[in-house]
DSSP file (Angstrom, degrees, kcal/mol; ACC not computed):
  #  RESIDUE AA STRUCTURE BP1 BP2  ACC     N-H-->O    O-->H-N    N-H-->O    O-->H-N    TCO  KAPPA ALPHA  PHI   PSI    X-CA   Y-CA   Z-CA
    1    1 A X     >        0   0    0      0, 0.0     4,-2.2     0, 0.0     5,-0.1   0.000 360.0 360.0 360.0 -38.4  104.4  107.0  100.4
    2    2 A X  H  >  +     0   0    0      1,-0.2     4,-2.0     2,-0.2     5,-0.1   0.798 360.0  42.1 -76.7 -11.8  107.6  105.5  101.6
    3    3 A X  H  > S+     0   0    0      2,-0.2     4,-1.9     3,-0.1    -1,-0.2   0.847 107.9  61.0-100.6 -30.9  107.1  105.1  105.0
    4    4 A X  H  > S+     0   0    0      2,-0.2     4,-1.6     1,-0.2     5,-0.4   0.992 118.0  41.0 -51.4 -50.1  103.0  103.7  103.9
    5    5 A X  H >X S+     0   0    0     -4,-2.2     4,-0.7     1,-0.3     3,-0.6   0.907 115.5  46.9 -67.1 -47.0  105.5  100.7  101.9
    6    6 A X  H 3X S+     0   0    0     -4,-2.0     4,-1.3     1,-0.2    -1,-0.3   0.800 112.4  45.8 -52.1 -31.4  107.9  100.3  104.4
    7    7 A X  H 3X S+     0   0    0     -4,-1.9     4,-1.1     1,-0.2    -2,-0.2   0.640 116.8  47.8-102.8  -4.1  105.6   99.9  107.2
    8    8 A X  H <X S+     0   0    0     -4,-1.6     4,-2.3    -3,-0.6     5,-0.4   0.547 108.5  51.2 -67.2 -33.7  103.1   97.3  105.0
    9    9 A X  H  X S+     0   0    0     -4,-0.7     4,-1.3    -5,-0.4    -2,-0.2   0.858 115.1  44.8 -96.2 -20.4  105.7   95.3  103.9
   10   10 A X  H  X S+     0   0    0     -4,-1.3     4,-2.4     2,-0.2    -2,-0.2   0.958 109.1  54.5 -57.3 -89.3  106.7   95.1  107.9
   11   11 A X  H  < S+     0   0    0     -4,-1.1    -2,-0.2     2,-0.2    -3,-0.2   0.748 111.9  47.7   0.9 -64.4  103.4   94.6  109.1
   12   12 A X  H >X S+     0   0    0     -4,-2.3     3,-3.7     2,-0.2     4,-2.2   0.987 104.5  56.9 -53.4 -63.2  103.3   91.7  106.6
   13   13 A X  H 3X S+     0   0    0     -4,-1.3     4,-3.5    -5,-0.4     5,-0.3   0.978 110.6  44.7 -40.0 -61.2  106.6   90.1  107.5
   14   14 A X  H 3< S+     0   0    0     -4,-2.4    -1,-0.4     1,-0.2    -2,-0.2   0.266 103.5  57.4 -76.8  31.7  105.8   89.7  110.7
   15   15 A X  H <> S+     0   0    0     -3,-3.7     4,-0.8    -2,-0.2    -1,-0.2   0.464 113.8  43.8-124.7 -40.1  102.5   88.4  110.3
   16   16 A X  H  X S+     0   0    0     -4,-2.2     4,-2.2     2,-0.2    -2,-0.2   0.807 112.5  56.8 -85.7 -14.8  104.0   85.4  108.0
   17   17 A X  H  X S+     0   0    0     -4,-3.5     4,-0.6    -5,-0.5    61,-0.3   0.769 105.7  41.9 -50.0 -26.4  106.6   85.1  110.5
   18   18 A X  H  >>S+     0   0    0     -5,-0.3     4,-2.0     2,-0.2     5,-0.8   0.679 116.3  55.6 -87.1 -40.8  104.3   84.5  113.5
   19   19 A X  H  X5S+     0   0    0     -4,-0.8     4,-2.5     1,-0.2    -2,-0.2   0.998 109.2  47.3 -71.3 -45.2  102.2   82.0  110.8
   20   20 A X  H  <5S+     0   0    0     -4,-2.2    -1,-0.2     2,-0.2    -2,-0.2   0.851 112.5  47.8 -29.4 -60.0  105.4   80.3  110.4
   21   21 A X  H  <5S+     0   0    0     -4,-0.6     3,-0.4    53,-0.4    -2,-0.2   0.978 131.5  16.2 -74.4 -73.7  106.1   80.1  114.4
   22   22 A X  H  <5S+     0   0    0     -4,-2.0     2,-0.5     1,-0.2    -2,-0.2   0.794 120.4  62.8 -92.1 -17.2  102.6   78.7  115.4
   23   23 A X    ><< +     0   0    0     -4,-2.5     3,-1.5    -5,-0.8    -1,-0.2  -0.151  63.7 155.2-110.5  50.4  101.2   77.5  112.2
   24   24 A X  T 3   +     0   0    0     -2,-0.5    -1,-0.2    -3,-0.4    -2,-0.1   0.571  69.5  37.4 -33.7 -40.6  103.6   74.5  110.9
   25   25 A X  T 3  S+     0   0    0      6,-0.0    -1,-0.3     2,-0.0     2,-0.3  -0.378  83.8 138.4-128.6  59.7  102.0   72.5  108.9
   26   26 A X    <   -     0   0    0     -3,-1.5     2,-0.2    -6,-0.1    -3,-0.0  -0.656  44.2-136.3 -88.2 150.2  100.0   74.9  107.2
   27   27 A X     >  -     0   0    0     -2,-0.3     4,-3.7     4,-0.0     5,-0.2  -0.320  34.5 -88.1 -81.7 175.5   99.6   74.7  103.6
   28   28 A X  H  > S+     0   0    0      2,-0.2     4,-3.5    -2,-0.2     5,-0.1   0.888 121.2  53.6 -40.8 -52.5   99.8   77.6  101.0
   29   29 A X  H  > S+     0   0    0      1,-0.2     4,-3.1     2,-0.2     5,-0.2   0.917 118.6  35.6 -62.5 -50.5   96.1   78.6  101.3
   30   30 A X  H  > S+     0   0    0      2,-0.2     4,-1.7     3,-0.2     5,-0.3   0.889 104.1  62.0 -86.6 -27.7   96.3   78.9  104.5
   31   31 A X  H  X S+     0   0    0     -4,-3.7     4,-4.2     3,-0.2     5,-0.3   0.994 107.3  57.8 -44.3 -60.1   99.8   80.3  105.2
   32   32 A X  H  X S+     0   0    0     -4,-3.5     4,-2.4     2,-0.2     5,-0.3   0.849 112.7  38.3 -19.2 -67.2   98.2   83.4  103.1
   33   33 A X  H >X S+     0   0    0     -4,-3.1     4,-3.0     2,-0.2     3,-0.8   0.989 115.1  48.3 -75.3 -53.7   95.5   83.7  105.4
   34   34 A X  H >X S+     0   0    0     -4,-1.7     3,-1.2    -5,-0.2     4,-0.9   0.927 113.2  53.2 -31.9 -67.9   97.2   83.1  108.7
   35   35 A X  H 3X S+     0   0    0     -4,-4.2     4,-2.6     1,-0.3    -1,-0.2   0.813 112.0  40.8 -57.3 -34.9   99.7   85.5  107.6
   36   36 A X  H <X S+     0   0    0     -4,-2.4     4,-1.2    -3,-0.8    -1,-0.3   0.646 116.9  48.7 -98.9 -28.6   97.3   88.2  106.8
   37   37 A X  H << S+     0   0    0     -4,-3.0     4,-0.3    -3,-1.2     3,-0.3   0.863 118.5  41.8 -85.4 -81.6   95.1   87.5  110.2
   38   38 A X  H >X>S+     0   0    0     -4,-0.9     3,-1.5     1,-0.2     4,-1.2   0.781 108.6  68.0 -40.7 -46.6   98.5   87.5  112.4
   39   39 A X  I 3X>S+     0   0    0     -4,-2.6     5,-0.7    -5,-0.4     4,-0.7   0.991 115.1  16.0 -42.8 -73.0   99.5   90.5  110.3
   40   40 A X  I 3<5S+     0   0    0     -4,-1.2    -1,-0.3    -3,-0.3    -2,-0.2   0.297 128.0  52.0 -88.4  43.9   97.0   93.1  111.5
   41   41 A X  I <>5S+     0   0    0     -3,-1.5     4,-1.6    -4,-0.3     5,-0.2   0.524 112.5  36.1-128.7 -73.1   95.8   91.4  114.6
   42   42 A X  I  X5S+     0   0    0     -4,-1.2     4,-1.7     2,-0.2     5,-0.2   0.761 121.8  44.0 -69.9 -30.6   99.5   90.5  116.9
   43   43 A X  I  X<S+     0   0    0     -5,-0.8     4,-3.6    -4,-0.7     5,-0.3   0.976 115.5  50.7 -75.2 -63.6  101.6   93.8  115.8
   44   44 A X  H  ><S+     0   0    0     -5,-0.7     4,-0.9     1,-0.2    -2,-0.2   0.679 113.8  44.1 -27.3 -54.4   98.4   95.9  116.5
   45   45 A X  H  X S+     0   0    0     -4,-1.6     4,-2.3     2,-0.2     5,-0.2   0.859 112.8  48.6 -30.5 -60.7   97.9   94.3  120.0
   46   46 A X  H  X S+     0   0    0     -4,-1.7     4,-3.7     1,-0.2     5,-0.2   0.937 114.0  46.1 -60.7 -34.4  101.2   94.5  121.0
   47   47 A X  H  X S+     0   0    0     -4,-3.6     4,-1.7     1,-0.2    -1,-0.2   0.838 114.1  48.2 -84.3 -19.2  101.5   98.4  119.9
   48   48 A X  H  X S+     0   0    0     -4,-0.9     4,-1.4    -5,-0.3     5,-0.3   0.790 119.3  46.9 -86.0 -17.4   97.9   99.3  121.7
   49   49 A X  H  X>S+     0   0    0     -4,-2.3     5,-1.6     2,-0.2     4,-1.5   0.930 113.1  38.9 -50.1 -72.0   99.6   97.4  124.6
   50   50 A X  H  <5S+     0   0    0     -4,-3.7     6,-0.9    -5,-0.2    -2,-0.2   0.977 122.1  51.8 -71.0 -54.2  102.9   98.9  124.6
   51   51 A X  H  <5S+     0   0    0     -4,-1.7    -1,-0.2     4,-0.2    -2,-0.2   0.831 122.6  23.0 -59.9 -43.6  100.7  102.5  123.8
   52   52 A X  H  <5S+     0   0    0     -4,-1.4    -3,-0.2     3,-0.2    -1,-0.2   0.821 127.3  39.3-118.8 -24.7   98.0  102.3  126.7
   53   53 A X  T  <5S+     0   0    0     -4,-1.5    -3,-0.2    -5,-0.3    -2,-0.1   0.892 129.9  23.7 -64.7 -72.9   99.4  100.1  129.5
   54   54 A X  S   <S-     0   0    0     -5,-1.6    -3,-0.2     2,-0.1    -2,-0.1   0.312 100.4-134.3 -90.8  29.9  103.1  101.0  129.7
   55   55 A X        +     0   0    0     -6,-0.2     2,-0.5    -5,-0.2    -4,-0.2   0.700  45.3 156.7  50.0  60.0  102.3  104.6  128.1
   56   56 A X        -     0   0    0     -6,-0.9     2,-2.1     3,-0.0    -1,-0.2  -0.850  45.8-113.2-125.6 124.2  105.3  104.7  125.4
   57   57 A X        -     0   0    0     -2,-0.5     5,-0.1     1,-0.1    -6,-0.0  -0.372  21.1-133.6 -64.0  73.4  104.6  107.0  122.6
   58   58 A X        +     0   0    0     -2,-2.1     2,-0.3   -11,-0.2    -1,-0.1   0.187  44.6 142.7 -26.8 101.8  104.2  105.4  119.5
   59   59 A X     >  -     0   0    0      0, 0.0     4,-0.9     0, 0.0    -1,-0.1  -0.785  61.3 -71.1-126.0 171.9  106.1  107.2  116.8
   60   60 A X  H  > S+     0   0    0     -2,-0.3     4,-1.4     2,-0.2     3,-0.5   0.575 122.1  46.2  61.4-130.3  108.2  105.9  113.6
   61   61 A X  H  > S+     0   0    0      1,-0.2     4,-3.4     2,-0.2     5,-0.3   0.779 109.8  48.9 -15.6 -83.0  111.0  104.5  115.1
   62   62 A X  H  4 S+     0   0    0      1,-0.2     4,-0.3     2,-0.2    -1,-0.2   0.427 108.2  51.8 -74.2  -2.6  109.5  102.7  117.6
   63   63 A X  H >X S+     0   0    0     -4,-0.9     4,-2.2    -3,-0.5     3,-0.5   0.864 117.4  46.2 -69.2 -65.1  106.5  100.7  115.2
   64   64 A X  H 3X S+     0   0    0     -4,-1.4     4,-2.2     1,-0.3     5,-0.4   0.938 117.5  43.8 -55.1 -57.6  109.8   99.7  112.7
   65   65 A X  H 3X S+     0   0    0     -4,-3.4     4,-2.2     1,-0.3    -1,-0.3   0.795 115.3  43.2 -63.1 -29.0  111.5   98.7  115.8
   66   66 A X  H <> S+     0   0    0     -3,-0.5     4,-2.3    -4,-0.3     5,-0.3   0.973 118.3  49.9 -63.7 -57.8  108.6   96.8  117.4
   67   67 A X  H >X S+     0   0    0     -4,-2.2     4,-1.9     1,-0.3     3,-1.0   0.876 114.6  40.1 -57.4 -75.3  107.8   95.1  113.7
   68   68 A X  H 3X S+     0   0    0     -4,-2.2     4,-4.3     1,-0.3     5,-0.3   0.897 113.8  60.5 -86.9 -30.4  111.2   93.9  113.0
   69   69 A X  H 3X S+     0   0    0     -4,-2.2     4,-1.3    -5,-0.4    -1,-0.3   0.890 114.0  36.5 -12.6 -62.9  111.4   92.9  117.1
   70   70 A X  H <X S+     0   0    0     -4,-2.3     4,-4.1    -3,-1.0    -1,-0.2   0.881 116.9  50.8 -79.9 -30.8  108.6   90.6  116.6
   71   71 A X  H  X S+     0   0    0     -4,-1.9     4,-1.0     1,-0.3    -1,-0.2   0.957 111.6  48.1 -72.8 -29.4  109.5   89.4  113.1
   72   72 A X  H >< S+     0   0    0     -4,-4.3     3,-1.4    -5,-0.3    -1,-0.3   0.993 115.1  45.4 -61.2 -46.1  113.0   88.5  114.2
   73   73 A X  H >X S+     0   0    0     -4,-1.3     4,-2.0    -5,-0.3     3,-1.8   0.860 114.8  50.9 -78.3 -50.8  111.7   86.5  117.5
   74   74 A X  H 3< S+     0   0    0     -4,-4.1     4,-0.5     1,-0.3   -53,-0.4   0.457 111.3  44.5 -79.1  -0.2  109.2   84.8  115.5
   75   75 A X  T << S+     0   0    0     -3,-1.4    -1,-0.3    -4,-1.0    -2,-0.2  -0.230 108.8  50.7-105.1   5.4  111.4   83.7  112.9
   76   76 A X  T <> S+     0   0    0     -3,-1.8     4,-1.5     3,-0.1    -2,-0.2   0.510 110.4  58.0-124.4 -17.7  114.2   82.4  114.8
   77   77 A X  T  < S+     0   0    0     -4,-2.0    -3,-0.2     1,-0.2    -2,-0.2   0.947 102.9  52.7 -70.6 -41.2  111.2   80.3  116.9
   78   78 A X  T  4 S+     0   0    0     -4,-0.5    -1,-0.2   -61,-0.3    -3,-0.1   0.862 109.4  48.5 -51.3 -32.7  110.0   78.6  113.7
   79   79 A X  T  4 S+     0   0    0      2,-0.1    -2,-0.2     3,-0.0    -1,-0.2   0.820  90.6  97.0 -67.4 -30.7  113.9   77.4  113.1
   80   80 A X  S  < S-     0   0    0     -4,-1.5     2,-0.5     1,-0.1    -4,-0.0  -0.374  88.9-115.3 -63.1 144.4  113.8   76.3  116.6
   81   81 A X        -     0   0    0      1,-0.1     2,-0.3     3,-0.0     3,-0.1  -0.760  33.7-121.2 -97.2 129.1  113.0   72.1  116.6
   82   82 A X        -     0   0    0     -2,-0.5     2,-0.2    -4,-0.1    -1,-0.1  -0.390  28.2 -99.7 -52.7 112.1  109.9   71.7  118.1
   83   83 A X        -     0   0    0     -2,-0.3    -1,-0.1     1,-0.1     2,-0.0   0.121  29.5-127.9 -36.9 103.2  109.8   69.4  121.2
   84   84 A X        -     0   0    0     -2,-0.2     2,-0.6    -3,-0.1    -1,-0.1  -0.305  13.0-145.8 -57.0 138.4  108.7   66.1  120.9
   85   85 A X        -     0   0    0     -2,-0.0     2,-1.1     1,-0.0    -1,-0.1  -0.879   0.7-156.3-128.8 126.8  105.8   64.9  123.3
   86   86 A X    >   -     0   0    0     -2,-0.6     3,-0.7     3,-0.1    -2,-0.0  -0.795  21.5-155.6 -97.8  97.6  106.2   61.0  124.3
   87   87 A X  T 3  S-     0   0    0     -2,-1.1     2,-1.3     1,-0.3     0, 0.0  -0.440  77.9   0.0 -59.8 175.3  102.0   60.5  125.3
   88   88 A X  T 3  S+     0   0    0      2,-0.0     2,-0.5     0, 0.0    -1,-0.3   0.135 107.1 106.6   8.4  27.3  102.1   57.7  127.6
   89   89 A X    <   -     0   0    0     -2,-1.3     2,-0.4    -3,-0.7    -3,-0.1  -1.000  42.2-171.1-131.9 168.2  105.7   56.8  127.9
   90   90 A X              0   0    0     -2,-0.5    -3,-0.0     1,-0.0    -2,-0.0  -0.958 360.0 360.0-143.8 109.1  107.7   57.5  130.9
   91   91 A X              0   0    0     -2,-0.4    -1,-0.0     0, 0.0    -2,-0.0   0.327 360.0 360.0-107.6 360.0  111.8   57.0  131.1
């Protein structure tokens, strides 16, 4: 039962962390659902990835570690200031 809570409440975190990182100027309504579509869709990818391409056994460990991986990476790229893009001028 603890590890079902821990590993939801990971799974989440990273899922509004990733909405954070690509989804800026999202409002409330929509953070929700971006968080909850990034939630089970980018951790899920990455672990059937990491599971059937480079063949690494998913246990545990290596879900929590993947989970807090992404949520850290995707949280320190939403703090990062976004480039500004000058359309048509040239310096």
């Amino acid at each position: 039962m603890l590890q079902f809570a821990i590993g939801g409440a990971l799974f989440l975190a990273a899922g509004y962390a990733i909405s954070l990182a690509f989804f800026r100027e999202a409002d409330v309504v929509e953070r929700v659902v971006f968080s909850l579509a990034c939630a089970m869709t980018v951790p899920a990818l990455l672990l059937a990835f990491m599971n059937l391409i480079l063949g690494i056994k998913l246990d545990t460990l290596v879900v929590y570690v993947v989970l807090i991986a992404v949520t850290a990476a995707a949280f320190l790229y939403s703090k990062a200031k976004p480039k500004s893009h000058h359309v048509g001028k040239h310096s």
